[in-house]
C-alpha positions in Angstrom: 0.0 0.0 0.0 1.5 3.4 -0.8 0.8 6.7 1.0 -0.7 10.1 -0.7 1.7 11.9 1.5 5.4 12.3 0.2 6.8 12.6 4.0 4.5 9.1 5.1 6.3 7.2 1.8 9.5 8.3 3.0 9.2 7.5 6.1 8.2 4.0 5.2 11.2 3.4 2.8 13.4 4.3 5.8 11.5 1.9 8.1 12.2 -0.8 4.6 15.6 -0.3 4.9 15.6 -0.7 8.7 14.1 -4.0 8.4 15.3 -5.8 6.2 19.1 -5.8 8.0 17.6 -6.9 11.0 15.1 -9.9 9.3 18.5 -11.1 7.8 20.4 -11.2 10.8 17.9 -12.7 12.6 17.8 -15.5 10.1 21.5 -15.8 9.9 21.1 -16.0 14.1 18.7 -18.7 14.2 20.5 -21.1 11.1 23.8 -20.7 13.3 21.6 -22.2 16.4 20.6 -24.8 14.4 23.7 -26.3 13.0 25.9 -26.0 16.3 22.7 -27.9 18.2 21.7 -30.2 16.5 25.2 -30.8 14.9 26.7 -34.9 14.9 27.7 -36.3 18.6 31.1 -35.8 19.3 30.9 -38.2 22.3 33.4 -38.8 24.9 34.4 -36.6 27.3 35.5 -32.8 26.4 38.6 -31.5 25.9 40.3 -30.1 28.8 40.7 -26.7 28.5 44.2 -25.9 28.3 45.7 -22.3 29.8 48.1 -20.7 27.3 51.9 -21.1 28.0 53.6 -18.2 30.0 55.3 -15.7 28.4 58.8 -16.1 27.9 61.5 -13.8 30.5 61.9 -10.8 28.3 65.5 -9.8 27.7 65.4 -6.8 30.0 65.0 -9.2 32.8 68.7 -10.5 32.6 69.9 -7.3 33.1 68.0 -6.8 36.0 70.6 -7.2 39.6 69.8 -8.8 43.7 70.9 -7.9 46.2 72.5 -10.4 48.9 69.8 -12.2 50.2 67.3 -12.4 48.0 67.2 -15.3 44.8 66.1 -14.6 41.6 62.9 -16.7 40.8 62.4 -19.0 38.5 62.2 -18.7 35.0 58.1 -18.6 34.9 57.6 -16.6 37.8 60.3 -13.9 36.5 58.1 -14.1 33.0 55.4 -13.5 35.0 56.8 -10.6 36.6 58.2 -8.9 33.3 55.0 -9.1 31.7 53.5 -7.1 35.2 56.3 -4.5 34.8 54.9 -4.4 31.1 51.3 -3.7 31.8 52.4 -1.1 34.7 54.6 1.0 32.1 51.8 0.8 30.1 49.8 3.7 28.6 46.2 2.8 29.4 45.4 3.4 32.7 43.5 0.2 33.1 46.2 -1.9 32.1 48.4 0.1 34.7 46.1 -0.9 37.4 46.1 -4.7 36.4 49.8 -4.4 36.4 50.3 -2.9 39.7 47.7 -4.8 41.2 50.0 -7.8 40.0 52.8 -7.0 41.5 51.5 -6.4 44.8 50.6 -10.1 44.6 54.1 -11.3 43.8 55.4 -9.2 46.6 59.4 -9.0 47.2 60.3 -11.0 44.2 58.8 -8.0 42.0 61.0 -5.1 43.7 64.3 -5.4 41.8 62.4 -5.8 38.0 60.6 -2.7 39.1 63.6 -0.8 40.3 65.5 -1.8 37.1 62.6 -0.6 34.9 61.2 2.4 36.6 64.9 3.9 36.7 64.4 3.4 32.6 61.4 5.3 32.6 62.5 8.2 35.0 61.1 11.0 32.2 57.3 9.3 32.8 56.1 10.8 36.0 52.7 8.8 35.9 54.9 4.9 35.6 57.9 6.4 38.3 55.4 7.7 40.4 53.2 4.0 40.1 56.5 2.4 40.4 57.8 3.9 43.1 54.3 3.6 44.9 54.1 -0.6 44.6 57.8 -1.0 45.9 56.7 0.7 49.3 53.7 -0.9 49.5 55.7 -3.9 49.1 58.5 -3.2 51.4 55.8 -2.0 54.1 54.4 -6.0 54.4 58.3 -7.0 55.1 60.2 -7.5 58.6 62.8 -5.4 58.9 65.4 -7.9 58.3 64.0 -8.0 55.0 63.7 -4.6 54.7 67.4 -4.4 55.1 67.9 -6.5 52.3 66.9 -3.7 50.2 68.9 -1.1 51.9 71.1 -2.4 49.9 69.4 -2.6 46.3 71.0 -1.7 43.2 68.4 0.4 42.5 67.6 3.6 44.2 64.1 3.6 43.9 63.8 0.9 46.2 66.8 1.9 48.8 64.4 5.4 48.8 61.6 2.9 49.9 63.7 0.7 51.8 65.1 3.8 53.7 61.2 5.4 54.1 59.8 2.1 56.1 62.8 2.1 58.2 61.9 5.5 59.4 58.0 5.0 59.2 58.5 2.0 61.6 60.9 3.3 63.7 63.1 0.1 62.9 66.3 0.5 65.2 67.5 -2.5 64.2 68.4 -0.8 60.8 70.3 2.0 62.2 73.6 1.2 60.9 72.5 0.4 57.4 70.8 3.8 57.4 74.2 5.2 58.8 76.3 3.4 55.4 73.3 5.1 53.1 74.5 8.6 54.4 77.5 8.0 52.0 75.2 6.7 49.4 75.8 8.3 46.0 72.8 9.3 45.3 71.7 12.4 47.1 67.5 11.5 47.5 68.9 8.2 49.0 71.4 10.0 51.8 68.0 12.9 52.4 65.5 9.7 52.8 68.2 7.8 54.8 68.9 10.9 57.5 65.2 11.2 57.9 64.7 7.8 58.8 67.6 8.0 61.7 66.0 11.2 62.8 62.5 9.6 63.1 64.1 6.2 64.7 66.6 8.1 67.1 64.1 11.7 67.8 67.8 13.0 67.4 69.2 15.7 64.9 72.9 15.5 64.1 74.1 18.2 61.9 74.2 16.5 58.4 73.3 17.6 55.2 72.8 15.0 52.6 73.6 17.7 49.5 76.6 19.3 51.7 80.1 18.7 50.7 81.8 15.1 51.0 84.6 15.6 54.1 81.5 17.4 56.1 79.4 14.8 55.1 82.1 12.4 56.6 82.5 14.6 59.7 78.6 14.1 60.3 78.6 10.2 59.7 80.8 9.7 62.7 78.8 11.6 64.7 75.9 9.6 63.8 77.9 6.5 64.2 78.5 7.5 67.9 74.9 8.3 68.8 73.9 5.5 67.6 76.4 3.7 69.5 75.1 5.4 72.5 71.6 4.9 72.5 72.3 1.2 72.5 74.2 1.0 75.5 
């Protein structure tokens, strides 16, 4: 039946060309039903469903240095890891997330790939500052013996971190391992490492962590001894 009106027969052409698209798809939706149920018996049990291989240690990862006391994983795990430390340098924020979230889960094994990688990527505040936020929250789940272990890091991302607990938990155990940071060559290492000793001790020794080396030395000692004193 056509319409008098020019705007009624336009409007059902459009309606037409509307519907016929969705007739089709619909047909093509139920023929598909049809031959995957009532296809032949496969019989037997199914296949078991098997979960895709792990991806292989990238070659950043051999690079990548321990400190004493603490093993490098195996080769699945550190795969594992790498591909973590890939989704949280990623830029898609949601990838980011799945990647720290990741890491957190693998706990200390994940701290020296991320202070290997994060140093790399220094000139990307958002991945440094995610970096440097999952090594803390790492290092803050750890004993301080543990904790210790990192003092000494390669990296000084996580001897920053490593250095920040210490204070936060007012760990006097790690006293003198804060004392050999004050002579670390990095300056943000020797400032995070004096503020520790000042929030273990409640002292202030005269030390400046960008001041020149001999006063630098001449403060050390002096830290050495109050340290010494506030044991006995």
């Amino acid at each position: 039946m056509l319409h008098r009106s020019p705007y009624l027969r336009q409007r059902a052409v459009r309606a037409g060309g509307t519907l016929v698209p969705r007739l089709l798809l619909c047909c093509v939706a139920v023929l598909a039903g049809c031959v995957t149920g009532f296809g032949p018996p496969t019989g037997g049990d199914p296949a078991p469903v098997t979960e895709p291989p792990p991806p292989p240690p990238a070659e950043w990862t051999r690079a990548v240095e321990f400190p004493e006391g603490l093993a490098r994983p195996d080769a699945k795990r550190e795969g594992d890891i790498a591909q973590a430390v890939a989704d949280m340098t990623s830029d898609d924020f949601g990838v980011r997330t799945r990647g720290s979230r990741s890491l957190l889960a693998y706990g200390e094994d994940a701290v020296p790939y991320l202070g290997y990688r994060v140093g790399l990527v220094a000139g990307a505040p958002d991945v440094h500052c995610a970096g440097c936020i999952v090594v803390h929250s790492i290092l803050d789940k750890l004993p301080p013996a543990r904790v210790g272990v990192h003092l000494d890091s390669p990296y000084p991302i996580v001897r920053i971190a490593a250095a920040e607990i210490a204070g936060e938990h007012r760990a006097a155990s790690l006293a003198p391992k804060l004392i050999e940071r004050l002579d670390d060559e990095q300056v943000s290492v020797r400032r995070a490492a004096v503020t520790a000793l000042r929030r273990i001790t409640r002292e202030f020794v005269g030390y400046r962590a960008d001041g020149p080396p001999a006063k630098r030395a001449k403060s050390i000692e002096a830290w050495k001894r109050k340290v010494a004193s506030l044991d006995q």
